[in-house]
C-alpha positions as CSV (number, residue, x, y, z in Angstrom):
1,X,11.6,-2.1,5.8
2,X,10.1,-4.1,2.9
3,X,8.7,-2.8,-0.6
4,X,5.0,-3.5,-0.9
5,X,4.2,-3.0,-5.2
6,X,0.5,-3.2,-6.7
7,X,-1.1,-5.5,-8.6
8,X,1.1,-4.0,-11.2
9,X,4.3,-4.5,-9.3
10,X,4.5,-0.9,-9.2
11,X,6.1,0.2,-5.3
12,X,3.4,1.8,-3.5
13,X,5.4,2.2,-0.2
14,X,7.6,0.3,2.9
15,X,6.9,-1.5,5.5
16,X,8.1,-2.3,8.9
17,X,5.4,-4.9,9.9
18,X,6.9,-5.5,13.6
19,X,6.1,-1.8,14.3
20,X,3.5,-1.1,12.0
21,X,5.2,2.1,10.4
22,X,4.1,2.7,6.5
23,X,6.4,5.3,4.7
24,X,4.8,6.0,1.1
25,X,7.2,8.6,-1.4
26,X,4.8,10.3,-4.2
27,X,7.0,13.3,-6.2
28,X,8.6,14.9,-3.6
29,X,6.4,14.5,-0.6
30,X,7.0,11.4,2.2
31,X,3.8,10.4,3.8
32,X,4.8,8.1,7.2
33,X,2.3,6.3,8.8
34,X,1.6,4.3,11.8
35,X,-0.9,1.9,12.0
36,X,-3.0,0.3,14.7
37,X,-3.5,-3.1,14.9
38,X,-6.8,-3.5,12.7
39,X,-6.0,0.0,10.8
40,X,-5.7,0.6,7.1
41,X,-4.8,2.5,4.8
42,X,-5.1,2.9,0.8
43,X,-3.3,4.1,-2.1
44,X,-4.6,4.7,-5.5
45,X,-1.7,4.9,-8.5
46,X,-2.5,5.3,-11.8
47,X,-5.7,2.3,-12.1
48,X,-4.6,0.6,-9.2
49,X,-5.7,0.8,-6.0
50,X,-3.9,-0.9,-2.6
51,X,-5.5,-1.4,0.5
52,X,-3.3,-2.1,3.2
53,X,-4.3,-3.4,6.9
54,X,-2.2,-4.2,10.1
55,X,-3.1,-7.8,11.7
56,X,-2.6,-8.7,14.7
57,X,0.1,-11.3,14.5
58,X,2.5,-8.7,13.2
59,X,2.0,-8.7,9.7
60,X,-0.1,-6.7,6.6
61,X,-2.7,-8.1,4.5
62,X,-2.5,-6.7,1.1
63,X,-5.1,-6.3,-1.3
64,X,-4.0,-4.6,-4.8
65,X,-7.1,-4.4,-7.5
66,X,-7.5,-2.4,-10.3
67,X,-10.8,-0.2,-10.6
68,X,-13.9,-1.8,-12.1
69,X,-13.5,-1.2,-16.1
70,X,-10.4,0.3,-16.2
71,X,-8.3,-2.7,-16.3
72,X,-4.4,-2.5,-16.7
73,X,-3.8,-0.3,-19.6
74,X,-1.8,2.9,-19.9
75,X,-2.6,5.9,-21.4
């Protein structure tokens, strides 16, 4: 399984991409996912937010933004 991180290289969850399995870790709870081909899924952390969709050549397509005027700074 590979890391997938934000557009703040913060780790938002693993991936198998030949299977399509997604397991994401937030505090002490393990979401585990299995996409479809043409399924998604997304994760908000913090400003960020990561959409994640299963193509059909065995892969994800990854899109990481941050929310409109929020930009990347910590509070």
């Amino acid at each position: 399984m590979e890391a997938i991180r934000d557009i703040d290289n913060h780790l938002v969850c693993y991936a198998d991409y030949a299977r399509g399995f997604i397991e994401h870790s937030y505090q002490k709870e393990i979401i585990s996912i299995c996409l479809p081909t043409g399924g998604e899924v997304m994760f908000k952390k913090g400003s960020c937010y990561t959409i994640i969709r299963r193509l059909d050549t065995g892969q994800f397509y990854v899109y990481s933004h941050h929310f409109p005027g929020m930009g990347s700074s910590r509070h």
